[in-house]
Z-matrix of the N, CA and C atoms (Angstrom, degrees):
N
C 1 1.453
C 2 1.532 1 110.47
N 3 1.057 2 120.61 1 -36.96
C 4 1.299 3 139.00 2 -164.01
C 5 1.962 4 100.04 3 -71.25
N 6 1.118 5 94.28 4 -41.81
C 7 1.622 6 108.72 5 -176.55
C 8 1.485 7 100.30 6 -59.88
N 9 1.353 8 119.39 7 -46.10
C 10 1.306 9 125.99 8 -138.55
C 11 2.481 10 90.58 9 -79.93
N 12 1.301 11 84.80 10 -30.00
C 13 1.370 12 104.87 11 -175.91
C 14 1.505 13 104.01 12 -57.99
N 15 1.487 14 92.56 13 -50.44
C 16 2.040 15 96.41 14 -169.32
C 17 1.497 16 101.90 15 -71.47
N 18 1.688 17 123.87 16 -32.60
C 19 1.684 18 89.69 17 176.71
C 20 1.406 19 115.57 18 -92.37
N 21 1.279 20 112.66 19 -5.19
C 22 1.755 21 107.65 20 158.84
C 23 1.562 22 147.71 21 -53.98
N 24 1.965 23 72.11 22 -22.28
C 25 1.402 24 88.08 23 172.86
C 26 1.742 25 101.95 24 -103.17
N 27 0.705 26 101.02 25 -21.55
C 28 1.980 27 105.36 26 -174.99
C 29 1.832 28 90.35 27 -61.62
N 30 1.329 29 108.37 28 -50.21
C 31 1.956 30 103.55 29 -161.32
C 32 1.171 31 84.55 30 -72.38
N 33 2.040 32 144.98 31 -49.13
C 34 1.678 33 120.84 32 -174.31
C 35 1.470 34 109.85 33 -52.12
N 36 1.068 35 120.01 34 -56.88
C 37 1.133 36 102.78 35 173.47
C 38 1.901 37 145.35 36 -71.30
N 39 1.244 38 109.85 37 11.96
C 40 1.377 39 124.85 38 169.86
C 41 1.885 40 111.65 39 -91.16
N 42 1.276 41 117.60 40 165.44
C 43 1.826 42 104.82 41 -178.37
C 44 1.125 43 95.38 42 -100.48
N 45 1.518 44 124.19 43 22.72
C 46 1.836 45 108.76 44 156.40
C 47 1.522 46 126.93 45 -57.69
N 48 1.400 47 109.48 46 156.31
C 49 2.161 48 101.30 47 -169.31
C 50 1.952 49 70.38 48 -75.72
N 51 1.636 50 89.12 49 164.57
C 52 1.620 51 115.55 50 -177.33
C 53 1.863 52 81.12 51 -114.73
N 54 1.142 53 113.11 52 148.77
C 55 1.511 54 122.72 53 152.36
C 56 1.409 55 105.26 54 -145.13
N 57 1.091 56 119.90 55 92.40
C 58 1.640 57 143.46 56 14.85
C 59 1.833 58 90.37 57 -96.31
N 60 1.610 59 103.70 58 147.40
C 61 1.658 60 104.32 59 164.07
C 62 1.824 61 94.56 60 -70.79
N 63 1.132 62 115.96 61 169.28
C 64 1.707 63 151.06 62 148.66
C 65 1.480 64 93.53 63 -23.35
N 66 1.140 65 154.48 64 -23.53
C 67 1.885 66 130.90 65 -126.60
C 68 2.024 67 78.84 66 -140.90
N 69 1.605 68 106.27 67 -33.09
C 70 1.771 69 106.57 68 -162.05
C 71 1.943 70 80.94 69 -91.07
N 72 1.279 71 95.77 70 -65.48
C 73 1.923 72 85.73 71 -178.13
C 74 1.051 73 139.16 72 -20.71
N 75 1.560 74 96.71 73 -39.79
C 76 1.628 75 106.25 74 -174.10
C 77 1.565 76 111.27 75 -76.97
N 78 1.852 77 99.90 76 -39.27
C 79 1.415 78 94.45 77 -173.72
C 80 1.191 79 122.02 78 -64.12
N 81 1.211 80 126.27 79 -10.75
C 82 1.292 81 117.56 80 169.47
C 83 1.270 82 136.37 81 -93.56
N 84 1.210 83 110.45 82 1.65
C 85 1.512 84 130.25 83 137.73
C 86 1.276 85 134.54 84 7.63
N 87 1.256 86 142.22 85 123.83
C 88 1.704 87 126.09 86 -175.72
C 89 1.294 88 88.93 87 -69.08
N 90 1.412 89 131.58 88 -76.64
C 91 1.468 90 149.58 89 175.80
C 92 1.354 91 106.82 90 -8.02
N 93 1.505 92 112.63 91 -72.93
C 94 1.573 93 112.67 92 -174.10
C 95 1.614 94 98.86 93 -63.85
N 96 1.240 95 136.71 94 -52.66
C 97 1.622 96 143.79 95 -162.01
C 98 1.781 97 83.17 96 -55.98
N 99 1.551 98 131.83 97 -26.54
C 100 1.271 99 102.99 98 -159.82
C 101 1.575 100 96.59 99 -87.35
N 102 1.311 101 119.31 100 -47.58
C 103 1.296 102 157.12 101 164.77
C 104 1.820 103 103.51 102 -11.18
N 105 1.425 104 86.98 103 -45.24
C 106 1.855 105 99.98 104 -174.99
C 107 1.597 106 101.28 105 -88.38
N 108 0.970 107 122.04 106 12.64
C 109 1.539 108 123.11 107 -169.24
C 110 1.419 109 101.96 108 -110.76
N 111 1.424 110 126.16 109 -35.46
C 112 1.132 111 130.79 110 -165.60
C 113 1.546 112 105.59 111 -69.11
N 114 1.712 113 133.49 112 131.28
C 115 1.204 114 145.80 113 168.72
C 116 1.838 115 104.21 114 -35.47
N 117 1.695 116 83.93 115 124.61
C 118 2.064 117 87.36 116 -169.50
C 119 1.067 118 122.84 117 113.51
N 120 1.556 119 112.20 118 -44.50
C 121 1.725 120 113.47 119 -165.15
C 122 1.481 121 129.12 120 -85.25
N 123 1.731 122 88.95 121 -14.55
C 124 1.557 123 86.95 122 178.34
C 125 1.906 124 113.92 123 -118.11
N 126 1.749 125 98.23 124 10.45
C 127 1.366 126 92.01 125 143.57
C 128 1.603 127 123.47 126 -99.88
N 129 1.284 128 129.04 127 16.44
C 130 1.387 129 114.92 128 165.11
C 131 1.489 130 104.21 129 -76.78
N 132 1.390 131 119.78 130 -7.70
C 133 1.845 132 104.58 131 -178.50
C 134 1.010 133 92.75 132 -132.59
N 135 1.512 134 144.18 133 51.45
C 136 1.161 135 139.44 134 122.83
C 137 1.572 136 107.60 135 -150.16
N 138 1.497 137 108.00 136 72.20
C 139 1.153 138 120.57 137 172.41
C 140 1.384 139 126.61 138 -61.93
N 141 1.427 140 127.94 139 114.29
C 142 1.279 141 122.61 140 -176.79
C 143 2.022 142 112.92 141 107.40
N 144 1.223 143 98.10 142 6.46
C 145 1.762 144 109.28 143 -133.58
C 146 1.725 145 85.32 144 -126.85
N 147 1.411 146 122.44 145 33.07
C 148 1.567 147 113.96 146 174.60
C 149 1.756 148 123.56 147 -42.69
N 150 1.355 149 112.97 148 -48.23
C 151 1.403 150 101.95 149 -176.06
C 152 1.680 151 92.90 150 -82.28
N 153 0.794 152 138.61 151 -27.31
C 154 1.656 153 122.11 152 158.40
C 155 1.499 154 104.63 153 -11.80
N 156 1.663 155 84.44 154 -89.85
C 157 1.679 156 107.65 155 -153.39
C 158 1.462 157 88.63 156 -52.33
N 159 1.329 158 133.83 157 -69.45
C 160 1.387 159 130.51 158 -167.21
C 161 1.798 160 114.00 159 -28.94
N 162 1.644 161 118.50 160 -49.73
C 163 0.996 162 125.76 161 174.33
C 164 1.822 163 113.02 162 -57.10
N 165 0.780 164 106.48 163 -54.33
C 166 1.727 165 117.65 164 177.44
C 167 1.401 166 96.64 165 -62.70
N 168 1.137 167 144.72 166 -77.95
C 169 1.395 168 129.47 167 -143.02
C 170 2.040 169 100.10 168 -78.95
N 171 1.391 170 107.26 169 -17.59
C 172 1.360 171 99.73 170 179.41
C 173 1.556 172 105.34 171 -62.28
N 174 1.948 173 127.31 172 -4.47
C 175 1.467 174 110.40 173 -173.26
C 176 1.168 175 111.68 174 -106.99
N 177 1.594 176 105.84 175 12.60
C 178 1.971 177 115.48 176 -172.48
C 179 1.699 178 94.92 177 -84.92
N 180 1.215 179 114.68 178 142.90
C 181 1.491 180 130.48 179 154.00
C 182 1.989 181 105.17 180 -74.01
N 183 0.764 182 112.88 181 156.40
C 184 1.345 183 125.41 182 168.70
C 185 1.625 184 96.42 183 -50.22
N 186 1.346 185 111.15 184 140.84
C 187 1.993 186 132.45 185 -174.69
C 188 1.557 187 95.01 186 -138.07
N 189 1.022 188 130.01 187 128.77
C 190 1.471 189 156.68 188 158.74
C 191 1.698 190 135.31 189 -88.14
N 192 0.642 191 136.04 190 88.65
C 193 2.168 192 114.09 191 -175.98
C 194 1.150 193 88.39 192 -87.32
N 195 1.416 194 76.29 193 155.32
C 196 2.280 195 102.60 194 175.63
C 197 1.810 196 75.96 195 -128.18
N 198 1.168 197 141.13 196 54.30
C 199 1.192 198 138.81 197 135.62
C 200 1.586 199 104.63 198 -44.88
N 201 1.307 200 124.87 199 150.10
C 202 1.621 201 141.20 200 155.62
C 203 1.825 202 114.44 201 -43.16
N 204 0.930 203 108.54 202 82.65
C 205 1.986 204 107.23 203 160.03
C 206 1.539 205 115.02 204 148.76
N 207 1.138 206 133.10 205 -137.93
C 208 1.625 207 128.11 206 -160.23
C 209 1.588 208 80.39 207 -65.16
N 210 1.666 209 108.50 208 -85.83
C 211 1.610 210 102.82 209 -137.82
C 212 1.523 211 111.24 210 -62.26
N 213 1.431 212 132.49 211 -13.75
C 214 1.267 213 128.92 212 154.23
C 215 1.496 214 128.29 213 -36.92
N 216 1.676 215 87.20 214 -56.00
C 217 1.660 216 99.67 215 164.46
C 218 1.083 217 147.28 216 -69.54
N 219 1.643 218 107.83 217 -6.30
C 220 1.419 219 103.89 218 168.73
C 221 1.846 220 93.56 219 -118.35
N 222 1.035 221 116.21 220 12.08
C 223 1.935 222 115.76 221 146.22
C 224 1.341 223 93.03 222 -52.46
N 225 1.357 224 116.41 223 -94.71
C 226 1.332 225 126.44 224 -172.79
C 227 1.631 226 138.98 225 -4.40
N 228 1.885 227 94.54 226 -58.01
C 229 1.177 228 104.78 227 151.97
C 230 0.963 229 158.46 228 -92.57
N 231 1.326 230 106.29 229 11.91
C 232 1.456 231 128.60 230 -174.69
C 233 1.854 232 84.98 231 -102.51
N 234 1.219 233 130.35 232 -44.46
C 235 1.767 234 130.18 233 178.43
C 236 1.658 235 92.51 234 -35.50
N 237 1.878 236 97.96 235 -72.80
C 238 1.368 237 108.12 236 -157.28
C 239 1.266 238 117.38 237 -45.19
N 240 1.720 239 114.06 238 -43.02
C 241 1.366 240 112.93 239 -172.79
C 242 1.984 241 113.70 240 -74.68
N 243 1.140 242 107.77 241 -24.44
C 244 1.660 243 102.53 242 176.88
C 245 1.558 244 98.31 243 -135.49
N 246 1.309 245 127.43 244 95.26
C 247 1.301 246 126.07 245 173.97
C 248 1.460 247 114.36 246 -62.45
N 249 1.474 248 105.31 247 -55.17
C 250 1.325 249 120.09 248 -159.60
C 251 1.760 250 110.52 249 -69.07
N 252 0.994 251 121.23 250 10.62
C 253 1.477 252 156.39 251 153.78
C 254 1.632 253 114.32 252 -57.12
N 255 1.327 254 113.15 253 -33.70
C 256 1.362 255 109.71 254 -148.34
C 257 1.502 256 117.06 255 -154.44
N 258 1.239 257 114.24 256 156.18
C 259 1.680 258 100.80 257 -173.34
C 260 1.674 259 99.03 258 -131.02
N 261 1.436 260 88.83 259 118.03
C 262 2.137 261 91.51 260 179.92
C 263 1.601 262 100.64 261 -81.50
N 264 1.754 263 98.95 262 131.07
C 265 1.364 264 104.28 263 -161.39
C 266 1.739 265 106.72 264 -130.35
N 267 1.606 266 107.89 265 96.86
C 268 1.300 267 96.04 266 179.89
C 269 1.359 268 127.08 267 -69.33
N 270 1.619 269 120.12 268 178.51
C 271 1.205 270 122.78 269 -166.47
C 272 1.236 271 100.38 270 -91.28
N 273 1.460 272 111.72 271 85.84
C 274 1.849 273 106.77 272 158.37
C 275 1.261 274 101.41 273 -175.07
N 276 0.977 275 109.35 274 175.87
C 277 1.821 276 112.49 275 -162.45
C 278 1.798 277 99.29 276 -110.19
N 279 1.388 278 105.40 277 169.74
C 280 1.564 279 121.44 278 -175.03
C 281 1.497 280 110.76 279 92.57
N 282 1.266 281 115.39 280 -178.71
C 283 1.586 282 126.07 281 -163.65
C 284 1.215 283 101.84 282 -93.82
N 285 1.232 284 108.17 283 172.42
C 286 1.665 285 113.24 284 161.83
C 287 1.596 286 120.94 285 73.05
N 288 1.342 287 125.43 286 5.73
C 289 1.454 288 144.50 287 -159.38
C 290 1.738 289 100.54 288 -111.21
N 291 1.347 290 117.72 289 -39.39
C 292 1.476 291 110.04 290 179.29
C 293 1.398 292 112.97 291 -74.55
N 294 1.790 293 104.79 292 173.57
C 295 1.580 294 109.34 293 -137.84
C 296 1.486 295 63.09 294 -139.84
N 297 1.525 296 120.94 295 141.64
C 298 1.810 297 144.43 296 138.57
C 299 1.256 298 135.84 297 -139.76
N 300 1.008 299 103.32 298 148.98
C 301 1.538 300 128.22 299 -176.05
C 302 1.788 301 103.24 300 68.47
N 303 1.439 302 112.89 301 -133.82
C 304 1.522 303 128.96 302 175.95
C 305 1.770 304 107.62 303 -25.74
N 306 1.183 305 94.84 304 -47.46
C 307 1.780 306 114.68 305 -163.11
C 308 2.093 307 89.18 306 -60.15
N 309 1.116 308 135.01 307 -38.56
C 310 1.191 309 121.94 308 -177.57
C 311 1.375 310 126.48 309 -81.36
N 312 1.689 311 110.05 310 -9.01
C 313 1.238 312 116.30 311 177.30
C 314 1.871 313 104.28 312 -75.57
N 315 1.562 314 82.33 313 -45.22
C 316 1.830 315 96.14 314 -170.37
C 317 2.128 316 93.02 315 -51.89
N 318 1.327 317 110.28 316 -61.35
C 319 1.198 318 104.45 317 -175.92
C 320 2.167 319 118.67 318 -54.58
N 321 0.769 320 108.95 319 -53.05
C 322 1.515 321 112.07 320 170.75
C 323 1.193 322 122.80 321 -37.21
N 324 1.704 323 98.63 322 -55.79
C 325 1.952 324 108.54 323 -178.34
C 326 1.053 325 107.79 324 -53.64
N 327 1.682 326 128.35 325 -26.92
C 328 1.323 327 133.23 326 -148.45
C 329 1.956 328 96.27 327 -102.18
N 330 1.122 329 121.77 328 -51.42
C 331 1.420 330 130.51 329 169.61
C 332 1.717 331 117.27 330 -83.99
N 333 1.234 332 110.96 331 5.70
C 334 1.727 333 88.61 332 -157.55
C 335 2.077 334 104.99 333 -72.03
N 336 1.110 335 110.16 334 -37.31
C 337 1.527 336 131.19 335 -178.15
C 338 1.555 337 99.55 336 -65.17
N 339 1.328 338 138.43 337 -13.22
C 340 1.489 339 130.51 338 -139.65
C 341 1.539 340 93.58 339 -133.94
N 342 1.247 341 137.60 340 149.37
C 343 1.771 342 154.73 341 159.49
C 344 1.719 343 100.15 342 -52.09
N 345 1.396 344 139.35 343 -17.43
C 346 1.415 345 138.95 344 161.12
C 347 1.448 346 114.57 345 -77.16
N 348 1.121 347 117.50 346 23.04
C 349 1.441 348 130.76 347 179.06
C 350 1.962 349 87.12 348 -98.16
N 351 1.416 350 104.39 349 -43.69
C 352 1.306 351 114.87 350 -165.29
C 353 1.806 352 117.53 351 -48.04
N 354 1.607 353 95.37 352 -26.69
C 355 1.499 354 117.31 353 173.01
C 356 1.503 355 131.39 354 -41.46
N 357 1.453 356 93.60 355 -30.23
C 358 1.604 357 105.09 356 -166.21
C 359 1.274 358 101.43 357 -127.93
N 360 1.609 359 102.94 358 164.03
C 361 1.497 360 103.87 359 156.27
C 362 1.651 361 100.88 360 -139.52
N 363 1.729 362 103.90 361 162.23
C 364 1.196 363 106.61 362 -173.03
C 365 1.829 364 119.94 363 -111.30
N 366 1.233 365 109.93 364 129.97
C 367 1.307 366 130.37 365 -143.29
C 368 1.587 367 106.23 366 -99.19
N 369 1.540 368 151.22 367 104.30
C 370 1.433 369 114.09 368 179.06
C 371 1.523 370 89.91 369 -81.30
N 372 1.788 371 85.75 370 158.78
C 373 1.803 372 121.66 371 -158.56
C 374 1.311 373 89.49 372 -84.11
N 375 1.963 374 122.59 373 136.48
C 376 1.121 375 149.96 374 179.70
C 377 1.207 376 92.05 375 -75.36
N 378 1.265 377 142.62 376 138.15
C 379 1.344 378 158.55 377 162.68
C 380 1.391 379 118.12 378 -115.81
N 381 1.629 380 129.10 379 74.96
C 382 1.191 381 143.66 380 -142.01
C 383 1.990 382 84.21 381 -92.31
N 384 1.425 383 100.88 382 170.51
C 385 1.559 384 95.65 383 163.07
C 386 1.384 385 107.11 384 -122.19
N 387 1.368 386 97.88 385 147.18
C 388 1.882 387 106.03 386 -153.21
C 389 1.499 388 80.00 387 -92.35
N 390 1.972 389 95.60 388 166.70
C 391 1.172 390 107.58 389 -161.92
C 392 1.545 391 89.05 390 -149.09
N 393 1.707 392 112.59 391 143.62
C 394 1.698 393 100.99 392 165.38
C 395 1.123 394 110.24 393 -82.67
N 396 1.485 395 96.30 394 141.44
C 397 1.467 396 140.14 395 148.12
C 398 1.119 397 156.83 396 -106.01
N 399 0.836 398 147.53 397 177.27
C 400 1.922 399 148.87 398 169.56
C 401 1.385 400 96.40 399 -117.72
N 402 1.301 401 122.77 400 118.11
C 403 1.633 402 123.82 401 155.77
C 404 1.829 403 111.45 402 -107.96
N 405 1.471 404 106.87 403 105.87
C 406 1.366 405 125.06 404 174.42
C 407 1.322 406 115.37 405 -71.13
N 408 1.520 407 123.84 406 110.03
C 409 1.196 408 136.65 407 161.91
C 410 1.403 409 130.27 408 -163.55
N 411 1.530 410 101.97 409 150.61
C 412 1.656 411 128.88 410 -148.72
C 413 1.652 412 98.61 411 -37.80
N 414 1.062 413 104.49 412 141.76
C 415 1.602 414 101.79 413 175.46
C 416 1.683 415 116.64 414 57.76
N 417 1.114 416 133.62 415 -10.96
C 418 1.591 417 125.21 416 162.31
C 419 1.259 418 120.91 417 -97.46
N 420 1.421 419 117.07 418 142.16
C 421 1.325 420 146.45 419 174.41
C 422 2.096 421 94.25 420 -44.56
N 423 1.359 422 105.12 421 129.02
C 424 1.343 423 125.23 422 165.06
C 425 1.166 424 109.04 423 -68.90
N 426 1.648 425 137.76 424 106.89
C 427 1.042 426 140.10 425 -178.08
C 428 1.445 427 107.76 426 -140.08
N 429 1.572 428 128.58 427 148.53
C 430 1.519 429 139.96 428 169.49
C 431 2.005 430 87.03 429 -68.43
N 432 1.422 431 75.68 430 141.48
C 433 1.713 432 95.63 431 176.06
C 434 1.609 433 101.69 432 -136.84
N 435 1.231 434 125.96 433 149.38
C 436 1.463 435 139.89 434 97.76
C 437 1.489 436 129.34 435 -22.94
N 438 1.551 437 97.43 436 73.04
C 439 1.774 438 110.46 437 169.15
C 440 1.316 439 133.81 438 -116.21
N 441 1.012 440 111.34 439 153.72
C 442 2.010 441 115.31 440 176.67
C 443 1.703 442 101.24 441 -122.85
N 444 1.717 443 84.77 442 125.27
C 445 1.850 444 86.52 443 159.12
C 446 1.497 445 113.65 444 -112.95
N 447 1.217 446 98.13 445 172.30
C 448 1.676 447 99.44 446 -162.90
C 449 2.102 448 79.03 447 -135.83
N 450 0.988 449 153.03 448 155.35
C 451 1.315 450 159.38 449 -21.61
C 452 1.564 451 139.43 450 95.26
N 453 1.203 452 104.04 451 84.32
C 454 1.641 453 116.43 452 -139.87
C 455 1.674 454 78.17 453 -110.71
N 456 1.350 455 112.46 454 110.69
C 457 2.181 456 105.29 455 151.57
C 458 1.350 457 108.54 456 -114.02
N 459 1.740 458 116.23 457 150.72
C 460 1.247 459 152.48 458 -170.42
C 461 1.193 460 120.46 459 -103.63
N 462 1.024 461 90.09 460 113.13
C 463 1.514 462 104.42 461 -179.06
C 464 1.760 463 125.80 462 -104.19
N 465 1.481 464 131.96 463 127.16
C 466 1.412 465 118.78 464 170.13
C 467 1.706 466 113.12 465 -100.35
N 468 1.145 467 102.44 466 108.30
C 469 1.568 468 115.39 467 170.98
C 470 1.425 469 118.39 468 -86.81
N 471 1.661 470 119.69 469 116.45
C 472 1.459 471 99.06 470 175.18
C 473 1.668 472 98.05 471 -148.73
N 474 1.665 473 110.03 472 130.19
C 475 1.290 474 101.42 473 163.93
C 476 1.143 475 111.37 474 -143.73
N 477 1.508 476 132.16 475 172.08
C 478 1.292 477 153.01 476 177.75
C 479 1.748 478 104.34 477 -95.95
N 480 1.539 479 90.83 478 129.24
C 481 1.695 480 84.92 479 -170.75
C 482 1.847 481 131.22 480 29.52
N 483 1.015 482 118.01 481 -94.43
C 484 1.605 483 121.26 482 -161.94
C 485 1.572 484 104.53 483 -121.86
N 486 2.057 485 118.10 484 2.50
C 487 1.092 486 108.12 485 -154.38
C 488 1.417 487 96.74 486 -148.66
N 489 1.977 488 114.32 487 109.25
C 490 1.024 489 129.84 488 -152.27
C 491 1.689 490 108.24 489 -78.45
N 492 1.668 491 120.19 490 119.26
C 493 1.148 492 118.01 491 174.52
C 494 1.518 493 123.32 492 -85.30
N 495 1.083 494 107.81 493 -30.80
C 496 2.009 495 122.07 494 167.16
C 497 1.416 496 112.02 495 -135.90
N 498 1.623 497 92.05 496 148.12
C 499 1.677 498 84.49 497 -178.29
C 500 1.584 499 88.70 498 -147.73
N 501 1.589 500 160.23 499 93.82
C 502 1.082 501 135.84 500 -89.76
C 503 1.581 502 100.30 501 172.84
N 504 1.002 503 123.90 502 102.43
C 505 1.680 504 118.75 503 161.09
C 506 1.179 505 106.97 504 -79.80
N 507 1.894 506 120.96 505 118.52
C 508 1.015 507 123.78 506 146.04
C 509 1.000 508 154.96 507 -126.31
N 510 1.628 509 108.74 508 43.09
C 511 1.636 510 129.51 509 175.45
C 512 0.859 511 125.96 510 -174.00
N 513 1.631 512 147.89 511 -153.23
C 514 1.314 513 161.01 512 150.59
C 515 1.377 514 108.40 513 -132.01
N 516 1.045 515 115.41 514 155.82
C 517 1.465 516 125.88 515 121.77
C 518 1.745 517 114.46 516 -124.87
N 519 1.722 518 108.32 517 150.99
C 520 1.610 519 121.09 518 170.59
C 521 1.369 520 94.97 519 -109.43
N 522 1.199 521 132.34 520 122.96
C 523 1.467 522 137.37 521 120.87
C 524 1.340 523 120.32 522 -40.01
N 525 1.286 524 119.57 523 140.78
C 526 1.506 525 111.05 524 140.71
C 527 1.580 526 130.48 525 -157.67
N 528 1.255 527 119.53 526 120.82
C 529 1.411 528 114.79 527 -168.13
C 530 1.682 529 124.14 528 -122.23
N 531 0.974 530 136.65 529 162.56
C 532 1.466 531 131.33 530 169.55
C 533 1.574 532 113.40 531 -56.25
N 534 1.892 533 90.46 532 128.53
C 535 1.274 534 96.53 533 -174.40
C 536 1.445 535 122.92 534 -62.81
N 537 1.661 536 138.17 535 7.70
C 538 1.340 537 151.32 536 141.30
C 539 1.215 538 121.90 537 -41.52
N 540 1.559 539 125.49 538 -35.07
C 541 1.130 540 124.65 539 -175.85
C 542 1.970 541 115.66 540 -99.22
N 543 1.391 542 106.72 541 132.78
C 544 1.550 543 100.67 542 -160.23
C 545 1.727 544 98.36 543 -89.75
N 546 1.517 545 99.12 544 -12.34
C 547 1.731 546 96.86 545 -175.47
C 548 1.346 547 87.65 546 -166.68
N 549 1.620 548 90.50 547 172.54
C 550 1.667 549 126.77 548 -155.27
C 551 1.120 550 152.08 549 59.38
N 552 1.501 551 120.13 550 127.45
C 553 1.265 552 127.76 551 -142.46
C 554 1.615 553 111.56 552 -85.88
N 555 1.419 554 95.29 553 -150.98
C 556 1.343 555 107.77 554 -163.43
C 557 2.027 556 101.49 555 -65.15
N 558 1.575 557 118.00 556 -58.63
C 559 0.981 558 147.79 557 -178.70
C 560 1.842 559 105.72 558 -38.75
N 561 1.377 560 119.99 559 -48.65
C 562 1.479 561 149.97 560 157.35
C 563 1.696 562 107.33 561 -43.39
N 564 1.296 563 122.91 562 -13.70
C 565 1.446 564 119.50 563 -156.69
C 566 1.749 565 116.36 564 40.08
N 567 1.152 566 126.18 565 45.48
C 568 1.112 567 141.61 566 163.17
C 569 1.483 568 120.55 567 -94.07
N 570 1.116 569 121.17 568 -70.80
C 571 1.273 570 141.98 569 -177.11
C 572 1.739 571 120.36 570 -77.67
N 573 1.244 572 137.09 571 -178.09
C 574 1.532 573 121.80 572 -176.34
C 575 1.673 574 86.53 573 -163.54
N 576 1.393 575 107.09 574 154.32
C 577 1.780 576 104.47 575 -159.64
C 578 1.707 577 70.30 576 -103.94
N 579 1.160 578 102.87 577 141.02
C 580 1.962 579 126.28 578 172.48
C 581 1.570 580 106.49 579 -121.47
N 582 1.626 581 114.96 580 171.66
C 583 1.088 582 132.34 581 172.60
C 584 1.678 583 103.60 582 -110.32
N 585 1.594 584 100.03 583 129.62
C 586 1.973 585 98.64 584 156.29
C 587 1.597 586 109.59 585 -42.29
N 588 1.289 587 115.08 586 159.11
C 589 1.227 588 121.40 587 131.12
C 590 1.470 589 118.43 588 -119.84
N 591 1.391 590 96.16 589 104.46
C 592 1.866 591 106.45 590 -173.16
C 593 1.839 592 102.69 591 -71.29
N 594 1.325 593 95.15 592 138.92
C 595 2.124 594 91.71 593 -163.95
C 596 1.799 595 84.08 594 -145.61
């Protein structure tokens, strides 16, 4: 891990383009995303800017730290006592990595006393409303399902030092999978990439 740090820092500091530099990476962060949730943080960058912040924080789900001390500790117990509430979400990107229901107690009991608590953060669980579907794939029977999609947009960010040259939506992706499954994506053979129908 430690390695991975020194050439991260070797490419910030070289005049190669970063895609993403160090400063965009981070923000997208569970950690920082929780960080921006906390009362305060997201009027220091939009100072003056109330229905701003009001608009923005109305699209956060509930963010938690299992940081070390009180409010870690009553993360913890508030997980233990209603799991199925919540999705333990470690720090790294891709599918298939979140923890629900029973599975977070087993994980907690095992870290809650320990700095690997520090790993995760705890998320309350999106409760989308499932919708029928058809999920098409190789070798399975065509059947109406009970599915939820979730809705990924793309963005191109690019600036020069302190002074933004594009700032740019340019795509989607739709997931969509049977509402049985609590995780994994497309890549997982879980999920199937769909089209909106904007109405």
């Amino acid at each position: 891990m430690e390695n991975s740090w020194e050439a991260r820092l070797l490419m910030e500091r070289s005049l190669a383009v970063k895609c993403p530099d160090i400063s965009t990476h981070l923000a997208g962060t569970k950690k920082v995303q929780q960080e921006l949730s906390r009362p305060g943080v997201l009027e220091r960058f939009f100072p003056d800017q109330p229905q701003a912040v009001d608009q923005l924080r109305a699209t956060f789900a509930g963010l938690y730290t299992l940081d070390m001390g009180p409010e870690g500790d009553k993360t913890v117990e508030m997980a233990l006592a209603k799991p199925d509430r919540f999705v333990l979400k470690p720090q790294r990107e891709g599918g298939g990595n979140n923890i629900y229901g029973s599975e977070i107690c087993q994980v907690l009991e095992q870290v809650k006393g320990s700095t690997e608590r520090t790993a995760y953060i705890l998320m309350d669980k999106i409760e989308p409303s499932p919708g029928q579907n058809y999920l098409l794939r190789r070798d399975a029977p065509l059947q109406l399902s009970n599915c939820i999609s979730e809705l990924g947009v793309f963005g191109a960010y690019v600036r020069q030092g302190k002074d933004m040259v594009m700032n740019e939506c340019v795509g989607h992706l739709l997931r969509t999978k049977s509402s049985e499954h609590s995780d994994g994506g497309v890549a997982a053979g879980v999920a199937v990439l769909d089209n909106p129908l904007l109405v």
